[in-house]
LUMDRENFI-692538 format. One record per residue: residue in three letters; x, y, z of N, C-alpha, C in turn. Coordinates in steps of 0.001 Angstrom, whole numbers, plus 500000, padded with zeros to 6 digits. Atoms other than C-alpha are relative to their C-alpha. Layout:
alaXYZXYZXYZ;...
This chain:
unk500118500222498555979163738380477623498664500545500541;unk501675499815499867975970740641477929498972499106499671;unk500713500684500137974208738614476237499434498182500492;unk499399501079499028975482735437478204499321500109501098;unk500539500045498901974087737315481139498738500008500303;unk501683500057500214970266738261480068499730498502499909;unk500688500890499839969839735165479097500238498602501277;unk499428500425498574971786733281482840498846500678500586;unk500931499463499177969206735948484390498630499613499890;unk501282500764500603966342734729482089499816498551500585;unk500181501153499670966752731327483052499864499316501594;unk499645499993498357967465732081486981498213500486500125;unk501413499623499511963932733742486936499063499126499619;unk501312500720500197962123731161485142499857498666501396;unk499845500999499114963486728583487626499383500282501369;unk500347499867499046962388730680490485498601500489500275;unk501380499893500054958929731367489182499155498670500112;unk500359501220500045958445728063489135499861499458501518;unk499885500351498696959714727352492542499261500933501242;unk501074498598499645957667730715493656499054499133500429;unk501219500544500448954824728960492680499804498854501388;unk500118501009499045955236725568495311500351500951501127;unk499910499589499041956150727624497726499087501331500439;unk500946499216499217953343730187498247499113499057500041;unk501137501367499286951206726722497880499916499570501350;unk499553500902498955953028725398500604499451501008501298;unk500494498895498945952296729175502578498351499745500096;unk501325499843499613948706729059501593499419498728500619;unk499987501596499062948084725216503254500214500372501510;unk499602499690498399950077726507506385499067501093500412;unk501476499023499499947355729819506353499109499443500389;unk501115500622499611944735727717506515499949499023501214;unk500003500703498825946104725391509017499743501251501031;unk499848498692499215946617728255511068498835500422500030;unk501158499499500150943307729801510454498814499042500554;unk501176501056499171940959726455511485500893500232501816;unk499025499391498312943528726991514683499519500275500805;unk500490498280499256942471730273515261498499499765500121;unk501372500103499989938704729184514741499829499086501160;unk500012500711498548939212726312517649500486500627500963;unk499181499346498803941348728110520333499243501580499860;unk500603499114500109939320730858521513501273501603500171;unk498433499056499462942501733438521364499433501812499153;unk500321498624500617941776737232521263500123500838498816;unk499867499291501640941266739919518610501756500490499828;unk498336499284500413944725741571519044500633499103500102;unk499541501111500252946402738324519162499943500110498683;unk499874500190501406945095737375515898500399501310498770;unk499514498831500622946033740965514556501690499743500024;unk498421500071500282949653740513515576500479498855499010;unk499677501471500768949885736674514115499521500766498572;unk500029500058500952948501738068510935500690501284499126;unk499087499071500072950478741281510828501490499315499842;unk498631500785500126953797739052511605500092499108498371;unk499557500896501079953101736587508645499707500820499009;unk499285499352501098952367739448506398501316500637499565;unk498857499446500465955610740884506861500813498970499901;unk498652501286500403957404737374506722499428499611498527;unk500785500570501561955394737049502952500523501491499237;unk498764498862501053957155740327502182501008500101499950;unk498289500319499718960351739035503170500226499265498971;unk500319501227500365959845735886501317500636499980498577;unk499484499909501797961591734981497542498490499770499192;unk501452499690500848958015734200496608499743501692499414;unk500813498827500421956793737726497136500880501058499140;unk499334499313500769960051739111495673500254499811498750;unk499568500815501480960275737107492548498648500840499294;unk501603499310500761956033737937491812500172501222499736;unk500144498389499652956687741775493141500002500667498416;unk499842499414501252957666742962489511498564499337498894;unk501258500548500453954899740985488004498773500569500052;unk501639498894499476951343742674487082499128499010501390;unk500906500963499040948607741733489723499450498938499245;unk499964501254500634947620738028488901498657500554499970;unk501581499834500072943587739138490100499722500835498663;unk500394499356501169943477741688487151500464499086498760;unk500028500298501048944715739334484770498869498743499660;unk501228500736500151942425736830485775498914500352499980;unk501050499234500387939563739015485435500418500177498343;unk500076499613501870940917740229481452499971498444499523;unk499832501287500640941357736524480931498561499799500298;unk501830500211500456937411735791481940499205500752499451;unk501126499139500815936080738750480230500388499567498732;unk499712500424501394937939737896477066499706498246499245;unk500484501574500025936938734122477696500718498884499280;unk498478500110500065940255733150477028500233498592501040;unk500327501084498362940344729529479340501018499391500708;unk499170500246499095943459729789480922500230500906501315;unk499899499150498654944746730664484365500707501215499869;unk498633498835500058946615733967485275501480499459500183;unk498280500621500365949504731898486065500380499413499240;unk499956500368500985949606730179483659500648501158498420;unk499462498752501186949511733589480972501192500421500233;unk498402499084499598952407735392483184500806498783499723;unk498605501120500142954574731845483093499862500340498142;unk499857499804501594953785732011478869500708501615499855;unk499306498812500411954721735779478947501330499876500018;unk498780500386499576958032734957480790500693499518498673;unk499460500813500520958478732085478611500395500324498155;unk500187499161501555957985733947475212501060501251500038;unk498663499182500068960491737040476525500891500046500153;unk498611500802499628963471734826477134499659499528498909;unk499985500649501376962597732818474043500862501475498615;unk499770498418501256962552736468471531501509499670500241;unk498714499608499533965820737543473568501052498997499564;unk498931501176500443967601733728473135500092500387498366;unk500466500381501504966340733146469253501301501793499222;unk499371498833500269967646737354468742500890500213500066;unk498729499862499392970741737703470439501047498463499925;unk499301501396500558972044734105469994500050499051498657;unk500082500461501210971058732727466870500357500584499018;unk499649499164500638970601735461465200501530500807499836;unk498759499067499609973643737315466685499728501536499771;unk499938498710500179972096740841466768499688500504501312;unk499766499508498714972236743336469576498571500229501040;unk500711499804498755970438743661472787498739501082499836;unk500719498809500337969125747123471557498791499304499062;unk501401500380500484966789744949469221499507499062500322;unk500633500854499170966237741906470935499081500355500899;unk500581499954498817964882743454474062498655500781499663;unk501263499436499893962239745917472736499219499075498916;unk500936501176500878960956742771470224499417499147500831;unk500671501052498554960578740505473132498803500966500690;unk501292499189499375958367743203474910499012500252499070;unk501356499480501204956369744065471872499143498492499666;unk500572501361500249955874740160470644499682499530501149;unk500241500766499177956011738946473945499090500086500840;unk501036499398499124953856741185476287499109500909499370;unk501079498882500369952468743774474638498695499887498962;unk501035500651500721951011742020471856498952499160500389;unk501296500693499232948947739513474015499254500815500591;unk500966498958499325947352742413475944499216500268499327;unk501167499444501049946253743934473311499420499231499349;unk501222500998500621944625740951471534499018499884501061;unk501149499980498278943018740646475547499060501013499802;unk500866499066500110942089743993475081498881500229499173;unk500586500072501194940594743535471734498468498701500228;unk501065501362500111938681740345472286499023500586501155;unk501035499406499182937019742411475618499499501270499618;unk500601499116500313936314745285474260498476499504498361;unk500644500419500893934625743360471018498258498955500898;unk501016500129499140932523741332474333499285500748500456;unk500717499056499507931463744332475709499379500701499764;unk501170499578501248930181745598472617498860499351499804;unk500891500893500592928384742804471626499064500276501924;unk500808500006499024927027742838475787499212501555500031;unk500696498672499956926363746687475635498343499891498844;unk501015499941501222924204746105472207498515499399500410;unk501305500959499403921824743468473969499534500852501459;unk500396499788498357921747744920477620498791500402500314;unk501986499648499310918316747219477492499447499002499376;unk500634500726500081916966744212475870500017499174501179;unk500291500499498968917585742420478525499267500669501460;unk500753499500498285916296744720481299498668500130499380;unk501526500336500342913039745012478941499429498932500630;unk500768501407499894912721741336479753499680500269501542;unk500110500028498614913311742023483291499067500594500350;unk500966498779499922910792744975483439498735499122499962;unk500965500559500813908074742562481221499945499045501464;unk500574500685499610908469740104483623499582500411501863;unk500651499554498854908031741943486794498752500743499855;unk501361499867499877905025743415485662498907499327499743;unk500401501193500022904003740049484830500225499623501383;unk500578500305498859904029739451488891501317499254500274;unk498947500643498892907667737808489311500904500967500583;unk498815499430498970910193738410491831501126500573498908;unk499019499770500761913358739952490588500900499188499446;unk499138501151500338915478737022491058499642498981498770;unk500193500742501861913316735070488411500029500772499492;unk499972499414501825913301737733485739501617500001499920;unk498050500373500743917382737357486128500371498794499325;unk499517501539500723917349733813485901499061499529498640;unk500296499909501296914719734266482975501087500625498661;unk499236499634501001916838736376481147501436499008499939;unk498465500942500227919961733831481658499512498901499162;unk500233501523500457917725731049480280499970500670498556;unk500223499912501123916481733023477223500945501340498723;unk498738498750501160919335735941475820500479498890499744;unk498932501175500500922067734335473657501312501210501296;unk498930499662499498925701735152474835500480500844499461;unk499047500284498401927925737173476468498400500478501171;unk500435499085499041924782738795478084499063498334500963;unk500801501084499365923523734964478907500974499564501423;unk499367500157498796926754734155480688500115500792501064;unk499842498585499110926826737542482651499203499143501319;unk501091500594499028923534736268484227499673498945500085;unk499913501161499463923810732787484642501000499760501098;unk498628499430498633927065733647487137498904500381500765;unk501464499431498870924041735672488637499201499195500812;unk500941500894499534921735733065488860500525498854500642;unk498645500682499397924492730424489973500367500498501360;unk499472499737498708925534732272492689499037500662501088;unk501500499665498933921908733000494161499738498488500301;unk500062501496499031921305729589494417501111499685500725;unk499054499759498655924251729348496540499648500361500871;unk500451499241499315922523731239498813500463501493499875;unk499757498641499904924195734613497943498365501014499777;unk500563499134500358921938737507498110500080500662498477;unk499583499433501442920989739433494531501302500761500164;unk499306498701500007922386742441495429501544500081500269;unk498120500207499257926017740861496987500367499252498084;unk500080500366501097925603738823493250500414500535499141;unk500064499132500901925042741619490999501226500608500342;unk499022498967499912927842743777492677501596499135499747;unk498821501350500801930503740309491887500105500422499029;unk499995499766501648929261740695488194500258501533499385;unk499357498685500812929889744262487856501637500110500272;unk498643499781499869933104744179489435500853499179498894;unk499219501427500867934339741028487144499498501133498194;unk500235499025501684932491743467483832500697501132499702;unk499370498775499738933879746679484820499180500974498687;unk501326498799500857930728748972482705499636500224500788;unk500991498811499370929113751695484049498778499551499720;unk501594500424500082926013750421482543499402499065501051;unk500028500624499204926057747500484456499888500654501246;unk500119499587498748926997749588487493498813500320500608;unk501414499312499438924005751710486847498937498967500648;unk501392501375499650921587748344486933500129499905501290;unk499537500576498822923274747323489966499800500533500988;unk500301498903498759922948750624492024498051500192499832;unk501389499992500133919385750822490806498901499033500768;unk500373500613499194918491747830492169500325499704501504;unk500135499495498331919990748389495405499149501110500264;unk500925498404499090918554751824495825498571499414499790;unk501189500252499834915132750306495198499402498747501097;unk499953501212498868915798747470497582499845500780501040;unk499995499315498532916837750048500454498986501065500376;unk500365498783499890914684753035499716498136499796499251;unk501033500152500279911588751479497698499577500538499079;unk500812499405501486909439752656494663499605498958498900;unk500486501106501074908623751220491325500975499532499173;unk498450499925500516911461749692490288499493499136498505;unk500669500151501601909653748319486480499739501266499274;unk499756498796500885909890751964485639501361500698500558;unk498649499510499895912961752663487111500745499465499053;unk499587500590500860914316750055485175499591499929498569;unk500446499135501206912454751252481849500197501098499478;unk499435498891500601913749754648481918501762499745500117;unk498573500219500659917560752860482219499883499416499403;unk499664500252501379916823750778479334500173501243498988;unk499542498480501364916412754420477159500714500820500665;unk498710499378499704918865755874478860501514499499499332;unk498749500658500450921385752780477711500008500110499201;unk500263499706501534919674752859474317500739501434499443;unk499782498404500398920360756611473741501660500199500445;unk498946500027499707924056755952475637500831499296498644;unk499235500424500852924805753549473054500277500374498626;unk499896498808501107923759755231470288500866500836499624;unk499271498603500130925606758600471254502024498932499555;unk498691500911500276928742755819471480500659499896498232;unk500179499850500980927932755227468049500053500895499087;unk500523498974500976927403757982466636501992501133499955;unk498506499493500075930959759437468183501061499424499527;unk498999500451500942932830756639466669499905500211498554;unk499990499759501381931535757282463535500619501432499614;unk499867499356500478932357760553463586501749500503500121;unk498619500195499409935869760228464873500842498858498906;unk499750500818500718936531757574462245501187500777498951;unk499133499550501163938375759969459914501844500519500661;unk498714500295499388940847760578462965500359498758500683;unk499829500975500087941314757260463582500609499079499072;unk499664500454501274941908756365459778501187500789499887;unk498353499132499855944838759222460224500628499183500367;unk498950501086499271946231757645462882500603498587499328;unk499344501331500644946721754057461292500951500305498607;unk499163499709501557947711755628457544501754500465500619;unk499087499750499628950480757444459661500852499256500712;unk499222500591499478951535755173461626499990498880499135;unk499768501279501639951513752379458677501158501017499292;unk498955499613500764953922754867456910500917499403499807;unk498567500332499994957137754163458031500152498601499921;unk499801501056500268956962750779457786499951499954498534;unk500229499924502008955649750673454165501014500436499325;unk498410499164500288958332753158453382501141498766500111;unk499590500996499680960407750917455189500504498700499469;unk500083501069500737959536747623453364500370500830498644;unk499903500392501222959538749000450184501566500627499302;unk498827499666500159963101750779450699500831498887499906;unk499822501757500027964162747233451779500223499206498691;unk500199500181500547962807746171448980500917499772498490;unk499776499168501063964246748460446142501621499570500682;unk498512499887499341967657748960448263500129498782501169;unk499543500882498589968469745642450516501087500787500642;unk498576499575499271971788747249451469499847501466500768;unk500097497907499801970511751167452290499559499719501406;unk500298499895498653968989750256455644500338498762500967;unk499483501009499232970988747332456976500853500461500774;unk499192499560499157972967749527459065499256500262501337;unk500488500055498901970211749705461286499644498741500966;unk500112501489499211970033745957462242501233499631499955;unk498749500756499850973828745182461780500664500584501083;unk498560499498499068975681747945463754498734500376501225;unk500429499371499122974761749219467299499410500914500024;unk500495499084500407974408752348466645498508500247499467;unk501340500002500337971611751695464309499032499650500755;unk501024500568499328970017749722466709499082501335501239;unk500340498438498944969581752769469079498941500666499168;unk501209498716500543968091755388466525499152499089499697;unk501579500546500139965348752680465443499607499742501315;unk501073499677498803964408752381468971499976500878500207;unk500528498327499733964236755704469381499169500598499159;unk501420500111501238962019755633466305499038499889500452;unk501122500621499795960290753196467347498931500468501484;unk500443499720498697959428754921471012499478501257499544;unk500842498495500263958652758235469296498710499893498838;unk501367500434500475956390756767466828499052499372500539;unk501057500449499442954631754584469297499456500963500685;unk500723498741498799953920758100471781499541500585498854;unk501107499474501300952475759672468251499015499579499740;unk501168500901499951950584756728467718498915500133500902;unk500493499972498664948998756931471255499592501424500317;unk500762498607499908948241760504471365499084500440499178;unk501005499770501188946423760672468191498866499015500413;unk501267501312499599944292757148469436498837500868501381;unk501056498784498858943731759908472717499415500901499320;unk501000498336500751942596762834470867498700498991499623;unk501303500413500529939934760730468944499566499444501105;unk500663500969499350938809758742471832498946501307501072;unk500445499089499711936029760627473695499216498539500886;unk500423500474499086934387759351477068498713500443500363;unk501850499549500008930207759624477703499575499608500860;
């Protein structure tokens, strides 16, 4: 009967994520009507404060906003989805997450016929947790590869302002001639100056969408030399060897952190190995942990005290510069 009901609840939420979906369309259409409205009818400021005060609290009333509410923010996933360059929408990923942790749960608990206790933390591990972390993986492997190039690129920028151009061309130089990710960075740049955006409203888009400090630094650098003045071809020459010497030290601490790092995985690879090769040797010695209830409990309770081991040892080695 439990299991009757996860998956009745599973299927009630996919239906209403769905229907979520047309119906904050249908809200954002009526905003906008509303909003050209408000731009014809010359109607005061506190007016339009109450009207937009009222329809936020009727959008927190709303089955839309209660269905999403449990849901991560869609803007942060659509940001890890363009840094990882990944070419789907955020709604899109959360409807696949959904659709993948009702799948586990059905396939586990119904087919299979085993209990809730292992269905539910497989669905979260295969279903959510594992896509993150490939997200995570594929941006952190971009951000490497962008960190590695970056003072080359502000060299160029440097070279070509003391070659006599503006700033804006040595950005859109460097978008024409780096390879990628550090080409796409600054072609977004250069893209959204011809638009008419200002650099500086530009640059502060692209750091927010990168989320590096390095970047930041560029970004504040060239404002503060916009507002305050100086030589900004040696400002920007002493943060290329600043990034150089940042990345380096990066370098130099993973390497040396490598031997707790190589802990961590051997240890947490144990119990599985173990595991398999008990399996193995003895099919019958550890089937009490996937047949009866019971079992199902102490391996998640395993499995939750080996993943916080895992995760504290990944903290200790990890060191911030």
């Amino acid at each position: 009967m439990l299991t009757k009901i996860i998956i009745f609840i599973g299927i009630v939420l996919l239906v209403g994520l769905a229907s979520a979906k047309r119906i904050t369309d249908s809200r954002d259409l009526k905003r906008r009507i509303d909003r050209i409205k408000q731009r014809k009818t010359s109607t005061t400021k506190t007016i339009q404060q109450e009207m937009s005060l009222r329809r936020k609290k009727q959008e927190n009333n709303g089955i839309a906003y209660l269905l999403m509410k449990p849901l991560p923010d869609s803007k942060k996933i659509a940001a890890l989805l363009e840094n990882s360059g990944v070419k789907i929408t955020a709604k899109q990923f959360i409807m696949r997450r959904v659709v993948s942790v009702i799948a586990i749960i059905f396939v586990v608990t119904v087919i299979l016929q085993k209990s809730i206790y292992l269905s539910l933390p497989a669905a979260l591990i295969f279903g959510v947790w594992l896509p993150f972390k490939i997200l995570k993986m594929k941006i952190n492997k971009q951000s490497q590869a962008f960190l590695r190039g970056f003072p080359e690129a502000i060299d160029l920028i440097v070279r070509g302002l003391r070659s006599g151009l503006p700033v804006s061309e040595s950005v859109v130089q460097v978008a024409s001639e780096l390879p990628d990710p550090i080409k796409s960075v600054f072609t977004n740049v250069a893209n959204t100056m011809k638009l008419g955006v200002p650099l500086e409203k530009a640059l502060v888009e692209a750091a927010k969408k990168l989320e590096l400090r390095e970047f930041h630094f560029f970004t504040t650098s060239i404002i503060l030399q916009r507002e305050t003045g100086g030589n900004l071809s040696e400002i920007l020459n002493n943060l290329s060897d600043v990034l150089r010497s940042r990345f380096m030290m990066k370098m130099k601490i993973h390497a040396l952190t490598s031997e707790a790092r190589a802990s961590a995985v051997i240890i947490g690879s144990l119990p599985f190995i173990v595991s398999g090769a008990v399996m193995f040797l003895s099919p019958h010695y550890l089937r009490p942990l996937i047949d009866e209830e019971g079992g199902n409990q102490a391996l998640m309770v395993a499995a939750g005290m080996l993943s916080f081991g895992i995760w504290s040892m990944r903290r200790m080695a990890r060191f911030e510069i």
